[in-house]
ZADO-1210 file (C-alpha; in nm, 4 decimals, padded with zeros to 6 digits):
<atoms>
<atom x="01.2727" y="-00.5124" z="04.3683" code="UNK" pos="1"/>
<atom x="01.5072" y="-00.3406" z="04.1295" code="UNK" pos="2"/>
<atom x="01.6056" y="00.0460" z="04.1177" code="UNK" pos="3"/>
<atom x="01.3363" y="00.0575" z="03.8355" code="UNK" pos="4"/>
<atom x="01.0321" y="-00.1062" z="04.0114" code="UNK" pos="5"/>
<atom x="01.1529" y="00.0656" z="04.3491" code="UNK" pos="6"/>
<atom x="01.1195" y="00.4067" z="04.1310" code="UNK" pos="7"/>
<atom x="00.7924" y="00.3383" z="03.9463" code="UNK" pos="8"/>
<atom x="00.6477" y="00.2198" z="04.2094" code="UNK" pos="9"/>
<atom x="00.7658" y="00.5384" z="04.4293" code="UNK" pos="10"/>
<atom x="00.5907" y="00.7057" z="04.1474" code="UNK" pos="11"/>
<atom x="00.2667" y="00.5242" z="04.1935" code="UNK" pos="12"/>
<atom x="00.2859" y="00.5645" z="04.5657" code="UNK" pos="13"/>
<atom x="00.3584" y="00.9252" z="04.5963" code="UNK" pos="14"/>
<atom x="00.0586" y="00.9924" z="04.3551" code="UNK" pos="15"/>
<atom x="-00.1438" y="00.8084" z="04.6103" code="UNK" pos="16"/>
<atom x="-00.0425" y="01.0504" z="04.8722" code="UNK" pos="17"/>
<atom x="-00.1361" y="01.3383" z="04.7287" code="UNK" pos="18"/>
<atom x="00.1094" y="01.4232" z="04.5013" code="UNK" pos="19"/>
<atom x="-00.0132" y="01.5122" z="04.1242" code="UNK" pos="20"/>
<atom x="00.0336" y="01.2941" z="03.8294" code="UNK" pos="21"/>
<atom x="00.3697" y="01.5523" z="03.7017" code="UNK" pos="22"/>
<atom x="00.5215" y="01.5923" z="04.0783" code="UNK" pos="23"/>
<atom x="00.4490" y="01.2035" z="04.1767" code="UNK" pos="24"/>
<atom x="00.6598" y="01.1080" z="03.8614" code="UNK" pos="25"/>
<atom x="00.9350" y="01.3517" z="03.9126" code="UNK" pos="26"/>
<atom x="00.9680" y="01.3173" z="04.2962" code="UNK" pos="27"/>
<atom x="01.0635" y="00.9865" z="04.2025" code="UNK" pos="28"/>
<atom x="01.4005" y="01.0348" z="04.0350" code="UNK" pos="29"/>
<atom x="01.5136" y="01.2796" z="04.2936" code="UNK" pos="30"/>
<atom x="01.8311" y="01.0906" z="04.3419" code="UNK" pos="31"/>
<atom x="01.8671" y="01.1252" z="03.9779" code="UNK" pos="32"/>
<atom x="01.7240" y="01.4874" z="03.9360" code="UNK" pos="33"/>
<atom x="01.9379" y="01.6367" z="04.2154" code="UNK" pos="34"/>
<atom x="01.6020" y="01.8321" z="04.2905" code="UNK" pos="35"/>
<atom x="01.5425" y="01.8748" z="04.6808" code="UNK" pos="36"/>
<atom x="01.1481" y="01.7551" z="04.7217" code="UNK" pos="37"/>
<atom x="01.0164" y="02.1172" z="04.8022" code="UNK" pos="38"/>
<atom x="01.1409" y="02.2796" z="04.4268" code="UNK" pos="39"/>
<atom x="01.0528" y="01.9628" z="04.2218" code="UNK" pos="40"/>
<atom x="00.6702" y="01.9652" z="04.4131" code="UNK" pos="41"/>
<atom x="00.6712" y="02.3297" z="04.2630" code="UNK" pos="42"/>
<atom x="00.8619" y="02.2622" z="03.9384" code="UNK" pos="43"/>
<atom x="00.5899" y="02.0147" z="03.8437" code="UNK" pos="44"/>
<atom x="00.3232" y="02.1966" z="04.0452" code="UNK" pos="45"/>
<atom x="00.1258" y="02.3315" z="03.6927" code="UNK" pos="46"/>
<atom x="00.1642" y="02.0180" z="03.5169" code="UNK" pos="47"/>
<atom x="-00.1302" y="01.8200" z="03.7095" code="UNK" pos="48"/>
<atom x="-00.4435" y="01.7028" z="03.5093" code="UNK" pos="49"/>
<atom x="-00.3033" y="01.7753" z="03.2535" code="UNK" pos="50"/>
<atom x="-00.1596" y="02.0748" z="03.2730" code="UNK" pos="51"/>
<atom x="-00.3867" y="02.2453" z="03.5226" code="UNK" pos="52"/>
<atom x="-00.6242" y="02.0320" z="03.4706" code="UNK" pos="53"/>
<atom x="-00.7258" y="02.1404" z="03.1032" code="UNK" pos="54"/>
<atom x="-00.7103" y="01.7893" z="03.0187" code="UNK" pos="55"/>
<atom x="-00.3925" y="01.8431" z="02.7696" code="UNK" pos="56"/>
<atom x="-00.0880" y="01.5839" z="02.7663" code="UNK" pos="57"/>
<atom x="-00.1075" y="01.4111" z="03.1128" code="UNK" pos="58"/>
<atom x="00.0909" y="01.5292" z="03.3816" code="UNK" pos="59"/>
<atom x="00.2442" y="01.1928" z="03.4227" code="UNK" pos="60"/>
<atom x="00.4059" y="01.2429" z="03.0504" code="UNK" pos="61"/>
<atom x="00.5474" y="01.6046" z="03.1583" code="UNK" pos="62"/>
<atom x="00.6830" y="01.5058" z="03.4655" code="UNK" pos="63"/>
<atom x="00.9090" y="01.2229" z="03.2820" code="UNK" pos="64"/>
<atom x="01.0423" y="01.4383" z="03.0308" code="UNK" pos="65"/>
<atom x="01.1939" y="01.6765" z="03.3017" code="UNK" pos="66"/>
<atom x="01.3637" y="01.3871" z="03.4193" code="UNK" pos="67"/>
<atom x="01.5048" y="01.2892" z="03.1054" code="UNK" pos="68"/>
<atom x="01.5280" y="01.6926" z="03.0388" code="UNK" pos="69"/>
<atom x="01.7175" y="01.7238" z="03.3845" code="UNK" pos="70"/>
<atom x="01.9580" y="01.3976" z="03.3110" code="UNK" pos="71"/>
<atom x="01.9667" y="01.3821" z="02.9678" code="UNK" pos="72"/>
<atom x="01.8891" y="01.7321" z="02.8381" code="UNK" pos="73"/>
<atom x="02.1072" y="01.9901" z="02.6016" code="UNK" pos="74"/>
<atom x="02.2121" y="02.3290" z="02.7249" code="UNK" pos="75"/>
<atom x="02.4488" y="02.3804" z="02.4166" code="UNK" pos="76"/>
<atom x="02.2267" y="02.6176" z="02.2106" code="UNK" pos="77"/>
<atom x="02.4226" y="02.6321" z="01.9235" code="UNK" pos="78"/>
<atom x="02.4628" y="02.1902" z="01.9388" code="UNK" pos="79"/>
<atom x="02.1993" y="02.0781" z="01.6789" code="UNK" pos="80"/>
<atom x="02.3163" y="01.7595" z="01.7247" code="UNK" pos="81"/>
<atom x="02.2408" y="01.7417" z="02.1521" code="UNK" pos="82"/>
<atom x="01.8995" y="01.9163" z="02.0360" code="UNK" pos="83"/>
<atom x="01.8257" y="01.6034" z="01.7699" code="UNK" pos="84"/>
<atom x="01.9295" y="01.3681" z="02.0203" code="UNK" pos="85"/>
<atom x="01.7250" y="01.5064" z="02.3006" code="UNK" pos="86"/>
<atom x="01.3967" y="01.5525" z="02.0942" code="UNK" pos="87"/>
<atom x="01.4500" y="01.1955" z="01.9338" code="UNK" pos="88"/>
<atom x="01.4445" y="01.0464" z="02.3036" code="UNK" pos="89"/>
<atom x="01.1208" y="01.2448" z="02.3654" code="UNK" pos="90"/>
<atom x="00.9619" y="01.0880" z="02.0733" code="UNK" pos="91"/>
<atom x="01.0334" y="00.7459" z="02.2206" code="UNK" pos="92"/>
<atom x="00.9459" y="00.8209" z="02.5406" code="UNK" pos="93"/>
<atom x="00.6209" y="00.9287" z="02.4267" code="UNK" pos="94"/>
<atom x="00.5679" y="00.6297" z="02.1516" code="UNK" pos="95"/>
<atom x="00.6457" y="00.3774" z="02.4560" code="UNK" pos="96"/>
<atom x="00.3869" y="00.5340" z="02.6725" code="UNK" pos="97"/>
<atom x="00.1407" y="00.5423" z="02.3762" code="UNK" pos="98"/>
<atom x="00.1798" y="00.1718" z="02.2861" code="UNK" pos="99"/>
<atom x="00.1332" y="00.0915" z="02.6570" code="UNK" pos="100"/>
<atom x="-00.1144" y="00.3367" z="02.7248" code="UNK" pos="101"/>
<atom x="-00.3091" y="00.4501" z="02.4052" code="UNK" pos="102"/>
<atom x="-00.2458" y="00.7955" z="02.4338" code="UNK" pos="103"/>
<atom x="-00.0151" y="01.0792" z="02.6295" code="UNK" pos="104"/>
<atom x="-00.3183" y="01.3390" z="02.6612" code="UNK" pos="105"/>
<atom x="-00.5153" y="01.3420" z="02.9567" code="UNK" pos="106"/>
<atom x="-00.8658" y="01.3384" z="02.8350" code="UNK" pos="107"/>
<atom x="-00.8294" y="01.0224" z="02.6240" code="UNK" pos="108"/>
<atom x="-00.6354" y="00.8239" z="02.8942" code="UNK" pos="109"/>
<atom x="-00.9445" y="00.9297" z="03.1129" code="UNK" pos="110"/>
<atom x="-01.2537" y="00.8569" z="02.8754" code="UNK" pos="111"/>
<atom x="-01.4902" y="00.7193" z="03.0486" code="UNK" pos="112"/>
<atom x="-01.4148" y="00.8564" z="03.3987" code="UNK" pos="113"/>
<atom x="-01.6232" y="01.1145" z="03.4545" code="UNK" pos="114"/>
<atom x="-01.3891" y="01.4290" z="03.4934" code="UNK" pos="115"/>
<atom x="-01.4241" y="01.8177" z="03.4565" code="UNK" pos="116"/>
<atom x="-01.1630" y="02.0856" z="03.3371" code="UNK" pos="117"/>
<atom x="-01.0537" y="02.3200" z="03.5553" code="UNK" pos="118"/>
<atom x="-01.2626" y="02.4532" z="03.8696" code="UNK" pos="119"/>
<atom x="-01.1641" y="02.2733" z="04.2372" code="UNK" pos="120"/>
<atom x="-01.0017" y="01.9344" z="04.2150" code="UNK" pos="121"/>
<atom x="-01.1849" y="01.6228" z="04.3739" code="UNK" pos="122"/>
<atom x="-01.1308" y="01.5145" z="04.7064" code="UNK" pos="123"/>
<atom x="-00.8546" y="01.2726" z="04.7031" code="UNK" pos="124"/>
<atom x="-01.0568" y="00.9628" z="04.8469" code="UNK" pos="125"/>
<atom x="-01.1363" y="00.5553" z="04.7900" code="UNK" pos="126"/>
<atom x="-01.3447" y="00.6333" z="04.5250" code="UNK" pos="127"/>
<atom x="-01.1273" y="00.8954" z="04.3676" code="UNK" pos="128"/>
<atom x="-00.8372" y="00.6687" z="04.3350" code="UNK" pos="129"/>
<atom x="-01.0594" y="00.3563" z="04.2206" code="UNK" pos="130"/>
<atom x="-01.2295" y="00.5633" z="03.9219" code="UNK" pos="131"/>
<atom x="-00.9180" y="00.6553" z="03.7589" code="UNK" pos="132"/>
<atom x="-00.5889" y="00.5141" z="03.5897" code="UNK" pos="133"/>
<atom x="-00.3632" y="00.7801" z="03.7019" code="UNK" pos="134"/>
<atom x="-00.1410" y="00.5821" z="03.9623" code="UNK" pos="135"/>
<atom x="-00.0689" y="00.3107" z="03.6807" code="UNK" pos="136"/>
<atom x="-00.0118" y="00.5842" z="03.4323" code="UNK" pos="137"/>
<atom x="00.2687" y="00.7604" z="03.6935" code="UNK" pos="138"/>
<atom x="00.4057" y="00.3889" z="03.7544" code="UNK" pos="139"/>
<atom x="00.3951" y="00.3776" z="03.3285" code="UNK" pos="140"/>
<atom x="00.5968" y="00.6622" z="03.3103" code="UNK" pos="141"/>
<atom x="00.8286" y="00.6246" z="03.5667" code="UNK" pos="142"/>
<atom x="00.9247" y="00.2518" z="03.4353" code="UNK" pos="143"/>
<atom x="00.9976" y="00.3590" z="03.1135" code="UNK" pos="144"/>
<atom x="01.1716" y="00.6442" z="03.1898" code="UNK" pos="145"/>
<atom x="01.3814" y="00.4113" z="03.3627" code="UNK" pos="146"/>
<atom x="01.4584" y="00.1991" z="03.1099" code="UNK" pos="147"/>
<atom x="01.5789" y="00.5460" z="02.8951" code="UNK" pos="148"/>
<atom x="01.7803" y="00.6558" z="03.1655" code="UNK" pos="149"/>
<atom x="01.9918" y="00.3044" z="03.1198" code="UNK" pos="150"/>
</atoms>
């Protein structure tokens, strides 16, 4: 397998351990990230379901862009041209994961799983994993934010 595989699938894996959608993702490009695991599980801690699981742009989506934020990002306030740059690479990231995906929010890329917002999440189980696309959509994000990394 290649460094992007080995990462997207990392991604898929570590969502299937427990990890949500945003943390699974970003755990993933630790080596890239420079994050130690225990500070990017809390960094991406809120991001889940959606943000908290309100259903909003899926945690899988948020957790990519701090990657590319992390590797890629502008801390230059006053450089327009880093800001431009930065926000233009969002927009592809997020038009990639559309045309593979459909969508970036949560409760489209789950229509037709039955869900809830907010309240206690469901036990991580068989059945939990079966119902839903969310280890695809961390692999989906991972792989392309591979490929924008390059």
């Amino acid at each position: 397998m290649d460094l992007k595989t080995d990462r997207a699938q990392r991604a898929k894996e570590l969502f299937e351990n427990g990890c949500n959608c945003s943390q699974a993702v970003l755990l993933a490009f630790s080596d890239v990230t420079g994050l130690e695991n225990e500070t990017a599980l809390k960094i991406a801690s809120s991001f889940g379901g959606g943000m908290g699981r309100m259903r909003e742009v899926c945690g899988a989506v948020s957790g990519a862009l701090m990657v590319l934020g992390i590797s890629k990002g502008y801390s230059d306030l006053s450089n327009t041209d880093a800001k431009k740059a930065h926000y233009a690479l969002v927009r592809e990231f997020a038009n990639r994961f559309k045309e593979e995906n459909g969508s970036i929010i949560c409760r489209e890329l789950l229509s037709g799983v039955k869900t809830s917002v907010g309240g206690v999440p469901e036990e991580r189980n068989d059945t939990y994993y079966k119902k839903r696309p969310c280890s695809e959509l961390c692999f989906s994000a991972a792989k392309i934010t591979e490929e924008l990394l390059k």
